[in-house]
N, C-alpha and C positions, 0 to 999 in steps of 0.2 A: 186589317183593312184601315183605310183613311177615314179617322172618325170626324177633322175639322181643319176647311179648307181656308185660309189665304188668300183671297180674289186682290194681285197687284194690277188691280186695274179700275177702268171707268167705264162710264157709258151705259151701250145696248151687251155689248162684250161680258161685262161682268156681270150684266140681268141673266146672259142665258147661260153663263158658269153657275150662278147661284141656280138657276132652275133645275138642271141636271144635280146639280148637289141635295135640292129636295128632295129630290124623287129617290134617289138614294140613300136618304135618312143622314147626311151626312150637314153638319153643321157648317155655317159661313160666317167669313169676318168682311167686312167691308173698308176698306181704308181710301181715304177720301182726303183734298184741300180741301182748305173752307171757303173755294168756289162751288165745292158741291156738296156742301152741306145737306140740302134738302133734293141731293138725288136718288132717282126712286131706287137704286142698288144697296144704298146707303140706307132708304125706309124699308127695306127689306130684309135685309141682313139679319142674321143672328145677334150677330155683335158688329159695329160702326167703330173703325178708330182713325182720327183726324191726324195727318201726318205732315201737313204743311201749308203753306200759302197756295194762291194760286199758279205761280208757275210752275211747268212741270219737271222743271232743274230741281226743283223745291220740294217737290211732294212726291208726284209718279215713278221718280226716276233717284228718287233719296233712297237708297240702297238701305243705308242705319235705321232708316225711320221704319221701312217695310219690316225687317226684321226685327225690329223693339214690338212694333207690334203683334209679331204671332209667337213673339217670347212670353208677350204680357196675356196674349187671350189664349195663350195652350194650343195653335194650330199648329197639325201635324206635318202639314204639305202646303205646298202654296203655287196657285196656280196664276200664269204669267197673260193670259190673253194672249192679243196681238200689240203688235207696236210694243211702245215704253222698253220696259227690260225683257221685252219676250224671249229675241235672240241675242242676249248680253249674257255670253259663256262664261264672263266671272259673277254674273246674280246668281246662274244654275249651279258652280261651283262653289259659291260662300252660302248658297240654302243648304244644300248637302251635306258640307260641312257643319253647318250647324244642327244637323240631325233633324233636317227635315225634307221631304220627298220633294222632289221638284217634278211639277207635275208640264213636262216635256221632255226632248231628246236630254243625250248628255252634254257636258259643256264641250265633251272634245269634239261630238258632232255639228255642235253650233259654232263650235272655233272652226272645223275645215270648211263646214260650208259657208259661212259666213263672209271666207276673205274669196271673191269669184275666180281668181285665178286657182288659187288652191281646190275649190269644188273643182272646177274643169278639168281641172288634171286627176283629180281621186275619179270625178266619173269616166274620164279618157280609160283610166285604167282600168277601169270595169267595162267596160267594153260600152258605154253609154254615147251614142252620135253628137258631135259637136258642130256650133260652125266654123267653119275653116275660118282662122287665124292666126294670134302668136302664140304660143307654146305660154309662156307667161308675161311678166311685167316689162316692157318697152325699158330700154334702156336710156335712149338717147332718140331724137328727131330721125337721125338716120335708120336706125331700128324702124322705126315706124314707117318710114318711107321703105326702106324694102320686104316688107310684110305687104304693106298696101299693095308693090307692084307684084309680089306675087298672085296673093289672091284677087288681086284685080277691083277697081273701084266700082263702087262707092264703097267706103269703109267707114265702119263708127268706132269712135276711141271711146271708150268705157271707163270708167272709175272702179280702180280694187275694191273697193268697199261702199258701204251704202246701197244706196237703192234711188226709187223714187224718180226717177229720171234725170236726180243730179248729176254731174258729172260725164255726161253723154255727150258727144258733140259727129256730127259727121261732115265725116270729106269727100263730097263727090267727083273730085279732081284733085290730081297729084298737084294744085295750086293753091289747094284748098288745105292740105296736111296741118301746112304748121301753123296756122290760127286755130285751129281743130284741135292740135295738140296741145297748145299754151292754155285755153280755154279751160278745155277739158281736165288738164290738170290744176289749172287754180280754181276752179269750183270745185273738183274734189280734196283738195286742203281745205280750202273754205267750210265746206258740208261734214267729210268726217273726218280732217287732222293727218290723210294721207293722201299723196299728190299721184300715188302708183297707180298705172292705167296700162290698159290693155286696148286690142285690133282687134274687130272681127269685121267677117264682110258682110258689108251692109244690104243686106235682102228689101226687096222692094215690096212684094205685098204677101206678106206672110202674115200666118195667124199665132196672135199666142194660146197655146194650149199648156193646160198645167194637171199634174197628174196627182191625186190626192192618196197618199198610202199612209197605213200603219203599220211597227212592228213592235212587239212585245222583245222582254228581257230574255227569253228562252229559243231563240232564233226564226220566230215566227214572221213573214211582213205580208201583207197580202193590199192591194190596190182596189178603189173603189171607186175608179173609172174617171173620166175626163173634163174639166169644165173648160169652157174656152171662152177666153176674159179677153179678148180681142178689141172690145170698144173701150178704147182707151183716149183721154185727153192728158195730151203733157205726159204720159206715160200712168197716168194714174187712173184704174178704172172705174168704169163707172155704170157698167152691166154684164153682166156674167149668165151663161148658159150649162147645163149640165143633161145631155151631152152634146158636143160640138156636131151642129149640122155637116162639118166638112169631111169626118173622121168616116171611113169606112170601119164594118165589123172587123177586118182581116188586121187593118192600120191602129185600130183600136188594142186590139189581140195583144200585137207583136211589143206596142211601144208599155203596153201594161209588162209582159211577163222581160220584158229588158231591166225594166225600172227597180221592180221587187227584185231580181234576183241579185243586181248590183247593189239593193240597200241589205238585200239579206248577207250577200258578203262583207258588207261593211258594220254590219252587227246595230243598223239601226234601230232604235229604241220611241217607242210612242208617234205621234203627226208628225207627218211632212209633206210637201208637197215641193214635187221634180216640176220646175218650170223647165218650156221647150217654145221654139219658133218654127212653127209648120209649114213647108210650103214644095210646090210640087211632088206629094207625098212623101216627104223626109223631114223627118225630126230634126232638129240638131238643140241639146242642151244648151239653156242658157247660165240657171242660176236653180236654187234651193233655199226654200222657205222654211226652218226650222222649227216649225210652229203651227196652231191653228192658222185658219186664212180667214181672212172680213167674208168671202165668200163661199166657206163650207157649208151655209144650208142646202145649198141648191143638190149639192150630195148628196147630202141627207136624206132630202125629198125623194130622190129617186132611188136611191138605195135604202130606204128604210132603218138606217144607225141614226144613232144617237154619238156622236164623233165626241165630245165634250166627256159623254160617261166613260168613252171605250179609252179617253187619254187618262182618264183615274183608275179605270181599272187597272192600266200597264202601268200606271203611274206605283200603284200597291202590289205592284210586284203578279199578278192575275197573267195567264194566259189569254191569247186573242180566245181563244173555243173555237173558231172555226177557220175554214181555208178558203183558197179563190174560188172554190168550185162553191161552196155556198153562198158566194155574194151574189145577186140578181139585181141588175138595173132596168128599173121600170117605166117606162113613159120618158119627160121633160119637164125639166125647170128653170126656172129664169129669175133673175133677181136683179132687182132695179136698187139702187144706192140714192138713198134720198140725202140730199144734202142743205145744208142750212146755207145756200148761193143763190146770186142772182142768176135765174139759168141762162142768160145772154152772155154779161162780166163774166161771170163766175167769180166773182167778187163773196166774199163772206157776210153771211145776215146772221151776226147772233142779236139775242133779244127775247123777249117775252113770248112765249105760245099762248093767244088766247083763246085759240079752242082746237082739241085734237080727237079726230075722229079716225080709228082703225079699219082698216075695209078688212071684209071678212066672206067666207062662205067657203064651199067644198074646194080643197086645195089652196085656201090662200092661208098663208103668215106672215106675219107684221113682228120683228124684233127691234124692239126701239126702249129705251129710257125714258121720250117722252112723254109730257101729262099737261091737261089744261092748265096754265098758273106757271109752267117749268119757265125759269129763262135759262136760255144755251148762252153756257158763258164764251168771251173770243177771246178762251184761253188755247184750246185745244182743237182738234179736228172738227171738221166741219161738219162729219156725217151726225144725221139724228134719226136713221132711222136703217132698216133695209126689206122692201116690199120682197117676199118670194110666194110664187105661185106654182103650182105643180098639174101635169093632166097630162092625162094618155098621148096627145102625139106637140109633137111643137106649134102648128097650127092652133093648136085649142089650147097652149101655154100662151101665145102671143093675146089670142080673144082676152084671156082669164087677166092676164095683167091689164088691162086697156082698160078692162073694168073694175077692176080694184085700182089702181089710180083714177078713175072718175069717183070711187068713193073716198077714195082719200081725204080727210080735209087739215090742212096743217096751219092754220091762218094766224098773223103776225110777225111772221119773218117770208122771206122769200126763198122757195125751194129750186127743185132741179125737176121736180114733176111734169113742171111742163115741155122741155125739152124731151123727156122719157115718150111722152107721148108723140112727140113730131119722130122719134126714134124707132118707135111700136108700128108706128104707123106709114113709113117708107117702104117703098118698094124694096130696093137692094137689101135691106134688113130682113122683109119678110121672107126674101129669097131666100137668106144666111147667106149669102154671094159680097159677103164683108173683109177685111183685112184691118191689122191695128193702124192702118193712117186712114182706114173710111171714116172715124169720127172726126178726127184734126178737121177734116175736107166738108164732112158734113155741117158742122159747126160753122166754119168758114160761111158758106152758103146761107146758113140762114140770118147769121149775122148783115151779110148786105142786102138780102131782099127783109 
């Protein structure tokens, strides 16, 4: 068993790695810049080791410095979060090699899915639903122009690699291609170093749903149901539901036992989560997240796991224990991404928190790093918190959070709370009668009134 865990990370992230590694009796190291010297992951920790300045070229993302430190405090494994080197297939290859458990998939699973053409085609081959586009990477403008008139416009050029909404660009007319194209690909050299981009056709009001599964080293995976992170700005989200009001039981059913049985042929190991774009009841894959996600509580909530202890258990080599027929998802839950912006700009507010108060009561949790006295440094991401609430039907998830954001109190920087509330509090939202461009549109609107 993993007696002392590695947290290569920051934040709220590495609060709730360390929390599940209490509860398992298992030791923590905390490695930190000395922007976060006095964060609370760092005052918690077993052991604290300072690996660099504040950038995160420097510290988070120091490959030599991670590893000097659990050579130096004896950890046995070392757990990645999200972001930084979560899915950096040669960090989970150089841990291994140094004889220590890397506590996620393997590198080769983070290498195919990593590069999207390459996932599209290993899920094509599993029989997993795509959306209709190129087979893989655009050769040339002409390439792209007869992909387009096949599948028919609007089409969005996509970046090989990366994420985040860099490298996106769409053409709603064959006049539109090759600005689309040129774009598209010098923001993806820009972002990650490769200009390679793909076609797909551009759907208009679809949901994004992502499917969260595990699978153990002894050919185990089994799936623990749906979140659908559709309220999106800029592609980046910023409230997530568990399970998607859009999803019928039967649509639910089919796109779970697809997903497991394609990762179980592919002999996946530990978190991941199959992203999909849903719409007039058809899946079509888009991408895979090799790693925790920012938003697996809301899973949690309604399935009753602990996702952070079950990646250590696989991580030490443990069987899941059990199958899809024992997972039961219960009620709804919702989780709102507090961020340290102005909720209008969405400008970034780091700075001093001078007073932090956690709302609380039956079904609600608060994961954050912050504390009275913390400043949020504007090194790093912006989130400094994540509200989730849980309760028997979505109706009484929506009441629960309306009221845990009026306790909320975050004063000193400016958050995203309040827009969560004009969000909660929408018609079309409470409906779930949403799609990922109802926030862009929403946003827009309240911006000019």
């Amino acid at each position: 068993m993993i007696s002392k865990v590695l947290i290569a990370n920051r934040g709220e992230i590495a609060l709730r790695i360390q929390r599940a590694c209490r509860e398992m009796g298992i030791k923590t190291v905390a490695v930190h810049s000395t922007a976060d010297a006095d964060a609370m992951h760092v005052r918690l920790a077993d052991e604290a080791v300072c690996i660099g300045p504040p950038s995160a070229r420097d510290s988070y993302l120091n490959v030599a410095a991670i590893l000097s430190a659990a050579m130096i405090t004896g950890a046995d494994a070392i757990h990645p979060g999200y972001g930084f080197l979560s899915e950096n297939a040669e960090f989970a290859e150089t841990v291994e090699e140094h004889g220590l458990a890397f506590i996620g998939p393997t590198a080769e699973h983070i290498r195919t899915m990593g590069d999207k053409i390459t996932a599209k085609t290993t899920m094509r081959a599993l029989g997993v639903p795509l959306v209709p586009g190129s087979d893989g990477a655009l050769v040339d403008i002409q390439a792209a122009r007869e992909v387009a008139e096949k599948v028919g416009y609007p089409v969005l050029i996509k970046a090989a690699a990366g994420g985040g909404g860099r490298g996106m660009k769409v053409a709603q007319t064959a006049d539109d291609i090759e600005e689309a194209w040129s774009v598209a690909r010098a923001e993806a050299r820009a972002a990650f170093g490769n200009d390679e981009v793909y076609l797909e056709k551009y759907l208009d009001r679809p949901r994004h749903i992502e499917l969260q599964i595990l699978g153990d080293a002894h050919g185990n995976v089994v799936h623990f149901g749906e979140r659908d992170c559709s309220l999106q700005r800029r592609h980046q989200k910023l409230l997530e539901e568990a399970g998607s009001p859009a999803l019928t039981d039967a649509e639910r059913e089919e796109i779970g036992r697809t997903s497991t049985e394609a990762l179980a042929r592919m002999g996946y190991r530990n978190a991941g989560t199959l992203e999909f774009l849903y719409q007039d009841g058809q899946f079509c894959f888009i991408e895979m997240n090799t790693r925790l996600q920012v938003e697996h509580p809301v899973t949690e909530m309604v399935c009753s796991v602990d996702l952070v202890r079950e990646q250590i258990r696989i991580a030490a080599g443990e069987q899941l224990g059990y199958t899809q027929k024992d997972i039961k998802m219960s009620g709804h839950a919702i989780e709102c991404r507090i961020n340290a912006e102005n909720p209008e700009t969405f400008a970034p507010s780091p700075g001093t928190v001078n007073v932090f108060h956690a709302p609380g009561g039956l079904g609600v949790r608060m994961d954050s790093a912050i504390y009275a006295g913390y400043r949020i440094p504007p090194y790093y991401d912006s989130m400094i918190a994540k509200l989730i609430v849980h309760a028997p039907t979505r109706q009484e998830a929506i009441a629960r959070m309306q009221r845990a954001l009026d306790e909320c109190v975050v004063d000193g920087v400016e958050t995203v709370i309040p827009l969560h509330r004009k969000i909660l509090a929408d018609p079309t939202f409470q409906k779930g009668d949403y799609t990922i461009h109802w926030l862009e549109n929403f946003v827009a609107a309240q911006t000019k009134s």
